[in-house]
C-alpha positions in Angstrom: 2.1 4.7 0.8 -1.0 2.4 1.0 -2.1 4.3 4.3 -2.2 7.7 3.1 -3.4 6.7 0.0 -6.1 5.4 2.0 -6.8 8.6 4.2 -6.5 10.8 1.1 -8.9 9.6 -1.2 -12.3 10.5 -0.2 -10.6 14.2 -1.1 -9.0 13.2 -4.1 -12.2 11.8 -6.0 -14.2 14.9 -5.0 -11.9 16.9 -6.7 -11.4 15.0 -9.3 -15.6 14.7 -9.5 -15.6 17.7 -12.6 -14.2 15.6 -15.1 -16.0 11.5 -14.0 -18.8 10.1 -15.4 -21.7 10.6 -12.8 -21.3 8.8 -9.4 -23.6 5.8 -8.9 -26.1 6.3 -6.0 -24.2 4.7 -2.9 -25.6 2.7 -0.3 -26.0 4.0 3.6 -23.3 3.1 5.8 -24.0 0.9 8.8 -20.4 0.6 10.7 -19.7 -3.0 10.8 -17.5 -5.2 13.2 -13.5 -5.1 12.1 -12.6 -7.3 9.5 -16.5 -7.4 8.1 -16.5 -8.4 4.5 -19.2 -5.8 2.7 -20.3 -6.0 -0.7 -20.9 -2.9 -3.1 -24.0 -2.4 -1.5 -23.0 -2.5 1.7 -24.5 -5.7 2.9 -22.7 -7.9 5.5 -21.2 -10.9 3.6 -20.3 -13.5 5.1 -16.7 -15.6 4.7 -18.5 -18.5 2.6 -20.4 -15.6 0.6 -17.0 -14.4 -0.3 -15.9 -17.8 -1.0 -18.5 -18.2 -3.6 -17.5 -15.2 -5.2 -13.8 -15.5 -5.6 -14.0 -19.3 -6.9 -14.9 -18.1 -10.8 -12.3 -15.9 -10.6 -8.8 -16.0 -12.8 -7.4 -13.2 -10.0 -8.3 -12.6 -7.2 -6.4 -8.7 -6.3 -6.5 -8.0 -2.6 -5.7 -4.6 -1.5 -3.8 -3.4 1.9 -2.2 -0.9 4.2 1.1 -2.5 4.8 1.3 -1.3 8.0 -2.0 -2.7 9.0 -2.1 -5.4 11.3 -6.3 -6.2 10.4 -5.3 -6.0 6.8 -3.4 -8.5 7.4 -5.7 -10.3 9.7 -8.2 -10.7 7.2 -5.7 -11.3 4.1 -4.8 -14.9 5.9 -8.4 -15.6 6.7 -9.6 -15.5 3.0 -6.5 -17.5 2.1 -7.7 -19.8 4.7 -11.5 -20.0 3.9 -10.7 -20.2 0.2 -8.2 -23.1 0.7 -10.8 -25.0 3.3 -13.1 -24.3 0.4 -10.6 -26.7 -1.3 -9.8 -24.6 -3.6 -6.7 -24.7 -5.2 -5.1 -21.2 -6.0 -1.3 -19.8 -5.8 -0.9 -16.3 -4.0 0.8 -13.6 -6.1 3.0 -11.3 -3.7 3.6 -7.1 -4.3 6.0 -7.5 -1.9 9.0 -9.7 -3.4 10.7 -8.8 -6.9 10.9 -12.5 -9.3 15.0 -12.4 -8.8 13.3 -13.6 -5.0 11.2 -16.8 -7.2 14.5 -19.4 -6.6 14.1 -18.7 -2.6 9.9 -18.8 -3.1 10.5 -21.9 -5.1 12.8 -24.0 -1.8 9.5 -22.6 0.3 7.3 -24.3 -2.4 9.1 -27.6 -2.3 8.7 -27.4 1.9 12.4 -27.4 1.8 12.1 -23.9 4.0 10.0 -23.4 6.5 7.7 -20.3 6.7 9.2 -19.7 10.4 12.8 -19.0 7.9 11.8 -18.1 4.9 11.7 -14.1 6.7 15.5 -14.7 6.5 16.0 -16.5 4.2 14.8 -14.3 1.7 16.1 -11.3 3.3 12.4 -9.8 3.6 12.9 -6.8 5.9 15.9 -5.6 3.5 13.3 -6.1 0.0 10.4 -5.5 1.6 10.8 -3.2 4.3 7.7 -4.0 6.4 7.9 -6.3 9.3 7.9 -10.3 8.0 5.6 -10.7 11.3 2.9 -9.0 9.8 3.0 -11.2 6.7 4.1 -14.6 8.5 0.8 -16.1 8.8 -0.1 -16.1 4.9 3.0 -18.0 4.7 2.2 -20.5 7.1 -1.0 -20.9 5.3 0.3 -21.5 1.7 2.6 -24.1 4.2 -0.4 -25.6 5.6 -2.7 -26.1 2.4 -0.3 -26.9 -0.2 -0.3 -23.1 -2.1 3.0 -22.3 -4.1 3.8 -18.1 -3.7 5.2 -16.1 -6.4 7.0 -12.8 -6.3 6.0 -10.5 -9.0 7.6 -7.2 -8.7 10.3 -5.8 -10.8 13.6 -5.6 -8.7 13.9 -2.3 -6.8 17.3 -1.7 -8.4 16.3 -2.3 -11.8 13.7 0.2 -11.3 15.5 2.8 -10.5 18.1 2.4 -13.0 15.8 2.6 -15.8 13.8 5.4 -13.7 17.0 7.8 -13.8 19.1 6.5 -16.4 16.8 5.2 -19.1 17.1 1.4 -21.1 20.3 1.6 -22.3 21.8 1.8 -18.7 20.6 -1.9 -17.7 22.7 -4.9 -18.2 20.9 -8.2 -20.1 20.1 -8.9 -17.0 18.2 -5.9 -15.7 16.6 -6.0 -19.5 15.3 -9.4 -19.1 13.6 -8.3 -15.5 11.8 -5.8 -16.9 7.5 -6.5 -18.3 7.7 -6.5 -22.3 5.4 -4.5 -22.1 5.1 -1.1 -19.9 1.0 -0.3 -20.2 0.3 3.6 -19.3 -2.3 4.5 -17.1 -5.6 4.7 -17.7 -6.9 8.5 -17.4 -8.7 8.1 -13.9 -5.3 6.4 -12.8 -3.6 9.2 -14.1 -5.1 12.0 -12.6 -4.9 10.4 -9.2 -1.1 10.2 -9.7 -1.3 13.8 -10.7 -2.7 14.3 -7.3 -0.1 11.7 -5.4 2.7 14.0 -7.3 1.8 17.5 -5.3 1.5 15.4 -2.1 4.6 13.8 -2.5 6.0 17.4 -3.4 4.9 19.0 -0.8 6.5 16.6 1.2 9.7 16.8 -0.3 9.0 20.9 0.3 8.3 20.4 4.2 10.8 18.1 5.0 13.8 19.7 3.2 16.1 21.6 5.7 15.4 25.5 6.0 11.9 24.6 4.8 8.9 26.8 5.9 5.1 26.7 5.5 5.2 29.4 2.7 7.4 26.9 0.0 4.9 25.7 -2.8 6.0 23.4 -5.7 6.3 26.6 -8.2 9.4 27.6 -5.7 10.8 24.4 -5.8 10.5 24.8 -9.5 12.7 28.1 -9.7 14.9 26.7 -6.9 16.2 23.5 -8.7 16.8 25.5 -11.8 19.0 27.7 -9.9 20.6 24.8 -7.6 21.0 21.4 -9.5 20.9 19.0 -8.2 18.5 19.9 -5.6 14.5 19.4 -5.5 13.5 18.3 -8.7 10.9 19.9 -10.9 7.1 19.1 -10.5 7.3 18.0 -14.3 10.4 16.0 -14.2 8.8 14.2 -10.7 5.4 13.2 -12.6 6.9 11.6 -15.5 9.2 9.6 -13.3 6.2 8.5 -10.7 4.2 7.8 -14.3 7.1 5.5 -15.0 7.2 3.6 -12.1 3.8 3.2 -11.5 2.9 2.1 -14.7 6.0 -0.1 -14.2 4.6 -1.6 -11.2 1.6 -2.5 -12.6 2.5 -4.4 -15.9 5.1 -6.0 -14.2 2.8 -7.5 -11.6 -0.1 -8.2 -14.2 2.5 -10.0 -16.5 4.4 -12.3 -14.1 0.7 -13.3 -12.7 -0.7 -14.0 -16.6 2.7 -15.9 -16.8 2.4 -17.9 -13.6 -1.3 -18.8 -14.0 -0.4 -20.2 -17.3 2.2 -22.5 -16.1 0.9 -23.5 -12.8 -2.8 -23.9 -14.3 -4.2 -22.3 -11.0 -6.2 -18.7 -10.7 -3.8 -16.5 -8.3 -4.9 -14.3 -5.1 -2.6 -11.4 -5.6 -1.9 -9.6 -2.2 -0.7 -5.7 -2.8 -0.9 -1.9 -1.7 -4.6 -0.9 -2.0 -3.2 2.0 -4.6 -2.6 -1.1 -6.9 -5.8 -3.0 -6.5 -8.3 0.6 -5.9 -11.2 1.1 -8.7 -9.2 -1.6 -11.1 -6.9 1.3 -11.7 -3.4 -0.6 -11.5 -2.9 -4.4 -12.2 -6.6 -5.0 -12.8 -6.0 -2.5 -15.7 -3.1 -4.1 -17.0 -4.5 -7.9 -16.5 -7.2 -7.0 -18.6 -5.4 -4.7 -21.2 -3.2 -7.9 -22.1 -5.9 -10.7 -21.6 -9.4 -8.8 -21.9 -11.2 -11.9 -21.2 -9.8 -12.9 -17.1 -12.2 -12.7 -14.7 -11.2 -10.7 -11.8 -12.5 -9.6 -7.9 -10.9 -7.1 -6.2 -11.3 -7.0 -2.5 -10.5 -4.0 -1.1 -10.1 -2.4 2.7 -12.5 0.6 3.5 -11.3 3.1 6.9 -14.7 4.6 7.2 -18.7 5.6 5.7 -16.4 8.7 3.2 -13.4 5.8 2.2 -16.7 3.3 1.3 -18.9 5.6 -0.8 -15.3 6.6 -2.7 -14.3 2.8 -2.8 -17.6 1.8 -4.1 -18.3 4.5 -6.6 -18.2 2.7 -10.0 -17.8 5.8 -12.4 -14.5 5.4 -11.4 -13.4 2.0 -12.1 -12.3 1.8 -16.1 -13.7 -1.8 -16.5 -16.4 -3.1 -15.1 -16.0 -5.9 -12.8 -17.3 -7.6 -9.2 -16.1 -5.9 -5.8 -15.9 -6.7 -2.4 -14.7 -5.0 0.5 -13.5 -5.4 4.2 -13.8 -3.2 7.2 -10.8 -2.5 8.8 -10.3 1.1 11.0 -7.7 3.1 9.7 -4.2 2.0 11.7 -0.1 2.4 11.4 2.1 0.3 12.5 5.3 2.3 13.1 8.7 1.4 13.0 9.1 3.4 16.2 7.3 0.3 17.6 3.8 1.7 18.3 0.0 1.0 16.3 -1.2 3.9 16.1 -5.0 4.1 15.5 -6.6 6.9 13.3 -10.4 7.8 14.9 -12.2 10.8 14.0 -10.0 14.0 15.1 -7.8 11.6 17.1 -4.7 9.6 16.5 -4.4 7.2 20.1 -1.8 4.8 20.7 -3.4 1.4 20.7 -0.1 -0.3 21.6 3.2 -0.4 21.7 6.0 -2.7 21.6 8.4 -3.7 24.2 12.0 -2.5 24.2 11.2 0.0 21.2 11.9 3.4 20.7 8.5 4.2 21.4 8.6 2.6 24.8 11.6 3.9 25.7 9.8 7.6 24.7 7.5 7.1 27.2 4.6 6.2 25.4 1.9 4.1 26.4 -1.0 2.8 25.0 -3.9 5.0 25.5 -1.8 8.4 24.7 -3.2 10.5 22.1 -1.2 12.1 19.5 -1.7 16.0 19.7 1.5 18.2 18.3 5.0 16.6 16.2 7.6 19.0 16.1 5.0 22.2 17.8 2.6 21.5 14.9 -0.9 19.8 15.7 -1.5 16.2 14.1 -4.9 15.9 12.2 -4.0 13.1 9.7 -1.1 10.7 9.4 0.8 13.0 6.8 1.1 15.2 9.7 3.2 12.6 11.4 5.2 11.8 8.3 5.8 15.0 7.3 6.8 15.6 11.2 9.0 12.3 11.5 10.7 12.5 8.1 11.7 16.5 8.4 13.2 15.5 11.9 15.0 12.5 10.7 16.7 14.8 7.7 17.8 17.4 10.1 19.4 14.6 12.7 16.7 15.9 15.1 15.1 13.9 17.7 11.6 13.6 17.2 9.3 15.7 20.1 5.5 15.3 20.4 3.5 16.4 22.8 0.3 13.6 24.0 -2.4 13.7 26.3 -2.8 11.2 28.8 -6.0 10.9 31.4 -6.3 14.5 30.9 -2.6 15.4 31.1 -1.0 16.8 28.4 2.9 15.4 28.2 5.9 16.2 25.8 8.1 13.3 25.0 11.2 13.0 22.4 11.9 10.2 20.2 15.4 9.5 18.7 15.6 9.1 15.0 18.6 7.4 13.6 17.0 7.4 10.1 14.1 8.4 8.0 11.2 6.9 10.0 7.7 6.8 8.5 
């Protein structure tokens, strides 16, 4: 969800604008090269300025797109820079629940090697996200000596006690989830209230026999007269309160845990909706140790994701930023990157022997229509993808290419994103 989060907020903090404190004057926008660290000012830092920055810290919370390939990219380069630095630091993963730790722990001991570890920890079943795009950070806590630390709750465990409450976990589940579940802080919580209508109307648009005239008060009525069927917009937000607050003081607590033992500061890698304006495990870091010193380095798409990044009113606790330039891209299961520009969505590449190739689809192409309806942001695309993946459909979209416009249909064995 880290890209649409992305894409979406600029829209979500102007609405949300009525009930902020006022918004700090924010500095002009100069576009800067890809991967460009910025601070909240806007000026160019540079890797050692960044360096200097992040060494006082206790955590270090780093924010991404998953599917992001320059995310990524400059992810491993601050790892890298900071260990050259000779600093000594462990890295804090979203990604891998702590029933992963006794795998992370052979990788710690070098008795796995970050070219198996994909496997051996069964990352594209946990994680769901290619292990290719996260390979290099592991290859860097190889190189420079950095042990790595799962700290999510287990998926399972989550939605047990999501749908069925305490008393359906075993000990087991119990002792896997935080001791204690910290609620959001109100700015976190009306952004959620926003994430719920989106993720509504997406239940609305992809549901079979859906049309553009469903609204969440219809789904409402509908799943009191159908159980079973699309839940209610109250019964949704509690739940995605739940898990998110969850989330977050899980994370926070497994990294308070693991800096205490290990004695190092910890660069936590996770979704930018975790790491944006302190709002997630910042919150919840400082909630159960006020005194930790934190950084949060956060992606930025464009000049409207930057001023909404860097507006402070937002943030809950005061505290140092810095941010990275990275265009807004999706890497698709389908096997194409797909590169958002301004009223655009082009194909920067795509992947041999994928779906996408075997589409048609080149690099170059740009996205125009998914399923007859025109693409303008990357929910259209989701929203297109998932409601032909529930109805068994193929996927069709129509491109243009060197001034040709071309449909093309992708197969969809499964829900594709």
């Amino acid at each position: 969800m880290g890209l649409m989060r992305s894409l979406i907020l600029p829209l979500l903090l102007a609405m949300l604008a009525g009930c902020a404190k006022p918004a700090a004057v924010t500095p002009p926008w100069v576009s800067p090269s890809p991967g460009s660290f910025l601070s909240a000012k806007a000026e160019p830092l540079s890797d050692a300025d960044v360096v200097k920055r992040a060494r006082p810290a206790d955590f270090i919370l780093m924010g991404e797109s998953h599917t992001n390939p320059c995310d990524h990219t400059v992810q491993a380069r601050l790892i890298e820079a900071l260990a050259q630095s000779g600093h000594r630091f462990s890295i804090g993963l979203e990604m891998l629940p702590v029933t992963t730790q006794t795998v992370l722990d052979e990788f710690n001991a070098r008795r796995i090697a970050a070219a198996d570890l994909g496997e051996a920890v069964n990352w594209e079943k946990i994680w769901g996200y290619p292990y290719a795009l996260y390979k290099p950070i592991f290859e860097l806590a190889e190189e420079f000596d950095l042990p790595v630390i799962g700290l999510n709750i287990p998926r399972q465990t989550l939605v047990t006690f999501r749908d069925k409450g305490n008393e359906a976990l075993s000990e087991a589940d119990r002792n896997a989830l935080p001791r204690r579940i910290i609620p959001a802080s109100p700015a976190q919580k009306a952004a959620l209230e926003m994430q719920v209508g989106l993720h509504q109307s997406m239940r609305t648009a992809t549901a079979p026999g859906s049309d553009a005239t469903d609204t969440p008060a219809k789904d409402a009525k509908a799943s009191k007269a159908m159980p079973g069927k699309v839940p209610s917009m109250n019964a949704m937000a509690e739940k995605f309160y739940l898990v998110q607050a969850l989330w977050d003081s899980m994370m926070a607590e497994q990294a308070l845990l693991s800096r205490e033992r290990l004695n190092r500061p910890m660069l936590i890698l996770a979704g930018s909706g975790h790491v944006e304006h302190g709002w997630g495990i910042e919150y919840r870091l400082r909630t159960l140790e006020p005194e930790v010193a934190c950084l949060s380095v956060m992606p930025v798409r464009d000049a409207e994701d930057f001023k909404a990044q860097a507006d402070i009113s937002q943030r809950p606790m005061p505290a140092e930023q810095v941010y990275f330039y990275c265009a807004a891209q999706h890497k698709s299961r389908l096997g194409m990157n797909i590169l958002f520009e301004e009223k655009a969505m082009r194909v920067e590449s795509v992947e041999p022997g994928s779906k996408a190739e075997s589409a048609g689809l080149m690099a170059g192409d740009v996205l125009v229509e998914a399923a007859g309806r025109p693409l303008t942001e990357a929910m259209d695309l989701h929203f297109a993808a998932m409601a032909a993946s529930r109805q068994n459909k193929p996927l069709k979209l129509t491109v243009k290419r060197a001034g040709q416009t071309i449909s093309l249909t992708i197969p969809l064995a499964a829900p594709q994103d």
